[in-house]
N, C-alpha and C positions, 0 to 999 in steps of 0.2 A: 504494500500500500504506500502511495506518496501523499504526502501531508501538503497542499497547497495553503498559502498565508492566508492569515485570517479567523474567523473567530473558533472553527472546527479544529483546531490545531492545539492539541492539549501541552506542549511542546516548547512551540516560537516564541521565541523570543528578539522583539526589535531589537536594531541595533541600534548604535547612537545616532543613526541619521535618520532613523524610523523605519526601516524597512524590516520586513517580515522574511526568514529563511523559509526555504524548500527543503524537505529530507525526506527518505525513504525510511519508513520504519520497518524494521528484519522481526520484529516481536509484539506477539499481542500481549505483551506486559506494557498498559500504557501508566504504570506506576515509575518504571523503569525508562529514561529520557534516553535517545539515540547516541552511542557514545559520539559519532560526530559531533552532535550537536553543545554535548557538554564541554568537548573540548577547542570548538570553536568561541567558546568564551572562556577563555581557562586563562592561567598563566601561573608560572611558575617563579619561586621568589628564595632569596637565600639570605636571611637574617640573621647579623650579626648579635651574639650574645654580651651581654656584660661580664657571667660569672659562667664558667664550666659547669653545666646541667645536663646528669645522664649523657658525661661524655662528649659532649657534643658543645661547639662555639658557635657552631653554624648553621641556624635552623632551616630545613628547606621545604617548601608545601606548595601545593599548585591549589590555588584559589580558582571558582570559576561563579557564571552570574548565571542564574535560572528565572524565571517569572516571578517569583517573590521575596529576589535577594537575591544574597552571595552564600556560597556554598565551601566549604574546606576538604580537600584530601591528602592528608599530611600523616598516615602512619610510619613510626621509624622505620627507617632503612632496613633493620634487620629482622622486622616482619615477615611471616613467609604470603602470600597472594590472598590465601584462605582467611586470614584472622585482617588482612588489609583490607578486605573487602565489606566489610564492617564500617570503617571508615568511609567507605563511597557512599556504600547509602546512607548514611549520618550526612556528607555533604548534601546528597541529592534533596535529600528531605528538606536541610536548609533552607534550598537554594529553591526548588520548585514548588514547600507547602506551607513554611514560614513556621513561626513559633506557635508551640499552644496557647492558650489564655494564660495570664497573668494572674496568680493572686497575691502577689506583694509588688512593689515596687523599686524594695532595695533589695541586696542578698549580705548580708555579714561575709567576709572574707578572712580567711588567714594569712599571717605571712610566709614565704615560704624562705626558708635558709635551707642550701645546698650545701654539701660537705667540705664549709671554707675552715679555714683556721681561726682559732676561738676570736684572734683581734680581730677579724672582717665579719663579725655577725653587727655591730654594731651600724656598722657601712649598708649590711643587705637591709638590715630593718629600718633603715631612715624612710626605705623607698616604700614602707608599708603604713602611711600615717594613720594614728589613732587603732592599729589595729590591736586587738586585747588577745589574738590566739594566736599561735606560731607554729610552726610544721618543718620540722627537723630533721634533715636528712642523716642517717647513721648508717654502718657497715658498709661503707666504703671500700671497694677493694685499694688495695694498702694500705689506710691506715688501722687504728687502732681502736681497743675501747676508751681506752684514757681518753684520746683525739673525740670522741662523741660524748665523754660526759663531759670535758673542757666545752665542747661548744652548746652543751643544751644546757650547761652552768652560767655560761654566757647570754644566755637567750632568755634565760629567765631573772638575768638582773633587769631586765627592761622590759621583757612581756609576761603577766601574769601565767598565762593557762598554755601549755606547753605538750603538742604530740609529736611523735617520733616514725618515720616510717622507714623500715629497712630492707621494703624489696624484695622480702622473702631469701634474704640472705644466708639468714642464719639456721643452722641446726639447733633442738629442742633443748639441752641441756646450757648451748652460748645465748639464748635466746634468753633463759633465765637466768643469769649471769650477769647479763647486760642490762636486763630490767631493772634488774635488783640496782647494780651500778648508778646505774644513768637514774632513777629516783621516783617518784611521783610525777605523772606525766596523765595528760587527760585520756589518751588511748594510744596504742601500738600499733600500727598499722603494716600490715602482713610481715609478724618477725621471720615466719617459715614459708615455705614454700608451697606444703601441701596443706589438705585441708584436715588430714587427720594432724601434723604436727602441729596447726594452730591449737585445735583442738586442747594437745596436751599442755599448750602451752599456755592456754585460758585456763587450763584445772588449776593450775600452779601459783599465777601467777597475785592475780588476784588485780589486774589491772583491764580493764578494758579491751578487747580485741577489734582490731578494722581489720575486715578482707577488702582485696583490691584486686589482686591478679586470680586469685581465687573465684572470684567472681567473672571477671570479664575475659578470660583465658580457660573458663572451664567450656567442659562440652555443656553440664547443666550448672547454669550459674546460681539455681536455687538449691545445691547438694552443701552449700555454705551454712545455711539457715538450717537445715535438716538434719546435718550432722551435730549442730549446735554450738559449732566452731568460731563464730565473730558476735560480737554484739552490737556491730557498726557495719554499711555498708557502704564503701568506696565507688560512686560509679562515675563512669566516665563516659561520657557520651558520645564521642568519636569511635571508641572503641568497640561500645555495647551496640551501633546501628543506628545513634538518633536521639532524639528527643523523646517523644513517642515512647520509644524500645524503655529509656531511663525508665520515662513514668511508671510504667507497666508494673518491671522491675521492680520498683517501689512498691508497688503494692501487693504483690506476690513474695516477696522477701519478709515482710514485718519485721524490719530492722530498722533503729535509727539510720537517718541515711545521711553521708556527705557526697556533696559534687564537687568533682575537681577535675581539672584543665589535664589534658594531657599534650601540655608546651603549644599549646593553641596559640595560632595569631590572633589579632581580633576579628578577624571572621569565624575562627572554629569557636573563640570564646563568646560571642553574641550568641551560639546555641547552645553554647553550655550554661549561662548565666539566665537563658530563658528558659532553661528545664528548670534549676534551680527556683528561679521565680514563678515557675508553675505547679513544682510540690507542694500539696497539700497540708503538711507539717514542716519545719526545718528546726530543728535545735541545736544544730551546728554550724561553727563556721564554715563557709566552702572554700576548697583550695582553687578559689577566681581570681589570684592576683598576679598569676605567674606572668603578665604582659608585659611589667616592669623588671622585666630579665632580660628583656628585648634592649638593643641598643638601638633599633630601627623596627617596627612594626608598619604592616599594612595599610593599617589607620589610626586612628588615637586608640591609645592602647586602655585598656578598662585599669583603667590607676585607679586603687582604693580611694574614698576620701571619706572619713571618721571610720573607717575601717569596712567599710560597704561599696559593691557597686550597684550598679542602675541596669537593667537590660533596654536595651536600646538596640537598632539596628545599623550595617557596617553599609556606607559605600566608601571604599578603597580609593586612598589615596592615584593621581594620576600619574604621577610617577614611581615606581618601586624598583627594588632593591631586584633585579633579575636573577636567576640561575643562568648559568652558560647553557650555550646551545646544548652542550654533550648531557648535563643535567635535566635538561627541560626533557630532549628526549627519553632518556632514561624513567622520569615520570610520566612521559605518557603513552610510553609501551606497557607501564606498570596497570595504568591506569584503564587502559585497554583490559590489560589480563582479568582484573577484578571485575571490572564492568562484564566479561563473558561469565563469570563466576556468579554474579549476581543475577543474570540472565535466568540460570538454571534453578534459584530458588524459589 
């Protein structure tokens, strides 16, 4: 079937000069937009970092514009196609169905401090004004436990209410070692890896448990809740499929729930801040402030102010920060792949 311009066309999107595309569509999934089409408005961008996060200085994401917005696909590099394609339809939905209804209008935010040395928490937390929660990166590979109770010692001369997330780093016996160490902390966010070791390590510990990779890297992401392994749940919305997907999640899990960014521009973050501001409950800080890690972002970056942001919508700066050619392609051969992956669901 070809989609001629005009109002039958679930699809088109004008361009800036107003004109309407022509495309062939290959799938009666009109949920799913023609990869053409999506990446006829795409582009791909390489963001420089302030601070070393998960590795990486260099953020890179291919934003693209659909009918009711801007859309993100930016899962890390070392993703495999299957758990990336998650990511596309979180942008697609973005980008072609827009946010759900709102019932708040701000979202409490945390700060985030990544695995700096104890003197530079004072530097990362400036960039978090007014914020009362902080979120502490630990187990590092290289460094130390000393190196993580130094910096969440640090973190708590200046912010009251203090969580710790490590990745799933640790095995169950350093896990409570280190809890024990590092002190009183609002909650742990995936000290293990799996969901029976969180498990043991909630019987133990007697602090708080967040899953996060647990949840959004399982095949059933509600085996978290059932085993009785977290008392907090970590979602992410790029990850999990979407907005939409979060909500769901939400209310199939019965867990306190946080939303946090996974290194979202502020396109990926406008739908994570609008899931956020569409849960029905929140008693948590969200980890929505990661944009201020950005030395350059896509658009104004969602910077806390009294410790909150606003959900609002992104249109993208006119000039951006590009990937090279060799990168751009590399994204949307990837982009391609996922998009036939998503096809079949």
């Amino acid at each position: 079937m070809v989609y001629q311009p005009g109002a039958n066309n679930p699809f088109a999107i004008p361009s800036k000069h107003g004109e309407m595309p022509t495309f062939v569509v290959r799938s009666s999934k009109p949920q799913l937009p023609p990869v053409d089409v999506i990446l006829e408005h795409a582009q791909v961008v390489a963001l420089p970092m302030r601070t070393r996060f998960r590795g990486i200085t260099i953020r890179e994401a291919m934003i693209f514009r659909g009918l009711k917005g801007w859309g993100e696909f930016a899962p890390f590099v070392e993703y495999d196609d299957v758990e990336a394609a998650n990511w596309l339809a979180a942008g697609v939905e973005a980008a072609w169905q827009g946010p759900p209804p709102a019932v708040r209008d701000t979202v409490p935010v945390n700060a985030t401090v990544p695995a700096v040395p104890a003197d530079q928490v004072g530097e990362i937390l400036a960039r978090f004004p007014g914020a009362t929660t902080a979120k502490v990166k630990v187990a590092e590979p290289g460094q130390s436990l000393d190196d993580d109770v130094q910096r969440v010692a640090a973190v708590r001369e200046v912010i009251p209410t203090v969580r710790i997330d490590a990745n799933g780093a640790w095995d169950v016996p350093t896990a409570i070692e280190a809890i024990a160490a590092i002190g009183d902390v609002e909650y742990v966010e995936q000290p293990c890896a799996t969901i029976k070791e969180l498990a043991a390590v909630r019987r133990v510990v007697g602090v708080p448990i967040a899953a996060d990779e647990s949840i959004r890297k399982a095949e059933d992401p509600l085996l978290v809740a059932q085993a009785d392994a977290a008392d907090i749940a970590v979602l992410k919305v790029a990850p999990l499929g979407g907005m939409r997907k979060v909500l769901a999640l939400n209310t199939a899990l019965k867990l306190d729930v946080v939303i946090s960014s996974a290194l979202d521009t502020a396109v990926g973050m406008a739908a994570s801040v609008s899931a956020a501001a569409a849960l029905p409950m929140l008693d948590h800080a969200c980890g929505l402030g990661t944009g201020v890690l950005f030395e350059r972002d896509v658009a104004p970056s969602f910077v806390p102010r009294h410790g909150s942001v606003r959900p609002r919508l992104i249109q993208p700066d006119d000039e951006l920060p590009l990937a090279s050619p060799e990168r751009t392609a590399w994204w949307e051969d990837r982009l391609r792949r996922c998009h036939a992956i998503l096809m079949t669901r």
